[in-house]
SEBAZA-917882 format. One record per residue (C-alpha): x, y, z; residue in one letter. Coordinates in Angstrom, 2 decimals, padded with zeros to 5 digits. Layout:
residues N
> X; Y; Z; A
...
This chain:
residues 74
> 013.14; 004.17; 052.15; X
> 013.23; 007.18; 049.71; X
> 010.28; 007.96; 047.29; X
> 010.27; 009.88; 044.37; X
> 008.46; 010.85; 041.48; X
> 008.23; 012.02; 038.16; X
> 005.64; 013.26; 035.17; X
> 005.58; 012.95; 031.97; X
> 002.72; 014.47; 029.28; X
> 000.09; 011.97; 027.78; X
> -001.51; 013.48; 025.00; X
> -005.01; 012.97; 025.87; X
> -004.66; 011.69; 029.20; X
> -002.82; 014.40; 031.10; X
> -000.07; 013.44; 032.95; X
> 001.58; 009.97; 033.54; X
> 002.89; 010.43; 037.02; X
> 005.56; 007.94; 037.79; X
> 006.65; 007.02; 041.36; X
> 009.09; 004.77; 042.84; X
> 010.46; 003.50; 046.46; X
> 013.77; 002.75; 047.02; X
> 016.05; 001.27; 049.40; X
> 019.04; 003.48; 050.99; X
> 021.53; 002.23; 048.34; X
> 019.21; 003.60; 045.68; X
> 018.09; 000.27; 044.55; X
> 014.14; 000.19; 043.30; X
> 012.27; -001.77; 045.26; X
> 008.56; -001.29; 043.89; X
> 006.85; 001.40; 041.20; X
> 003.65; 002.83; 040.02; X
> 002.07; 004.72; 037.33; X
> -000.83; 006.88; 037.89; X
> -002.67; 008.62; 035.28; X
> -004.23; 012.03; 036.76; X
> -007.19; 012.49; 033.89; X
> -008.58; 008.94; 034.23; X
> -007.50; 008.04; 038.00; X
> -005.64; 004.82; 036.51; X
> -003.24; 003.53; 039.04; X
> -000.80; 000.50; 037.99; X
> 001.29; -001.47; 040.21; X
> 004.59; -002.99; 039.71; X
> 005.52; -004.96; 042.95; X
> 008.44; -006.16; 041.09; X
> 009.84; -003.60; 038.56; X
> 012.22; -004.65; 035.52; X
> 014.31; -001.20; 036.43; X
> 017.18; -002.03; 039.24; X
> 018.28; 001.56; 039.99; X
> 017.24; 005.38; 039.23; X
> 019.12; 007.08; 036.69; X
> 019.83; 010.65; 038.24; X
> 017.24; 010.62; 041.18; X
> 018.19; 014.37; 042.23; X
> 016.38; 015.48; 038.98; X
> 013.29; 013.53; 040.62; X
> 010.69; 015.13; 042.59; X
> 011.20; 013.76; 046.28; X
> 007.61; 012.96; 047.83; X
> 006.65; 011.57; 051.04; X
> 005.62; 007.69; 052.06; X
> 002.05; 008.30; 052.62; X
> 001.86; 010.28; 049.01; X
> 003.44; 006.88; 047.79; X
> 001.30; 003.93; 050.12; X
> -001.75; 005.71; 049.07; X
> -001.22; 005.70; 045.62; X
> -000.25; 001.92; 046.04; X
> -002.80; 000.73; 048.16; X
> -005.48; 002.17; 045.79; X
> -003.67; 000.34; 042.95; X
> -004.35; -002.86; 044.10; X
């Protein structure tokens, strides 16, 4: 699996950190969004997007960055 991530500005919240897992043909296999300010994590076990759209302009990030995020989540 790869996992990457991205951020994006919340006015008022910080930043919207989103991360994803994928298989090794790129395909998304689960997401989350975590909000740094208030500590809000949301899953999505089964996410509406199929595949990344340019992943090597993603941040690359490690599978215990990613479980832990998850696991808190839930």
């Amino acid at each position: 699996m790869m996992y990457y991530k991205v951020p994006q500005i919340i006015p008022g919240n910080g930043y919207a950190w989103t991360y994803y897992e994928t298989d090794e043909s790129g395909s998304v296999q689960r997401m989350l969004t975590y909000l740094s300010e208030s500590d809000e994590i949301t899953n999505y076990p089964n996410p509406k997007i199929s595949t990344l759209f340019n992943p090597h302009k993603l941040m690359v990030v490690d599978e215990l960055e990613f479980t832990d995020l998850w696991v808190r989540g839930e």
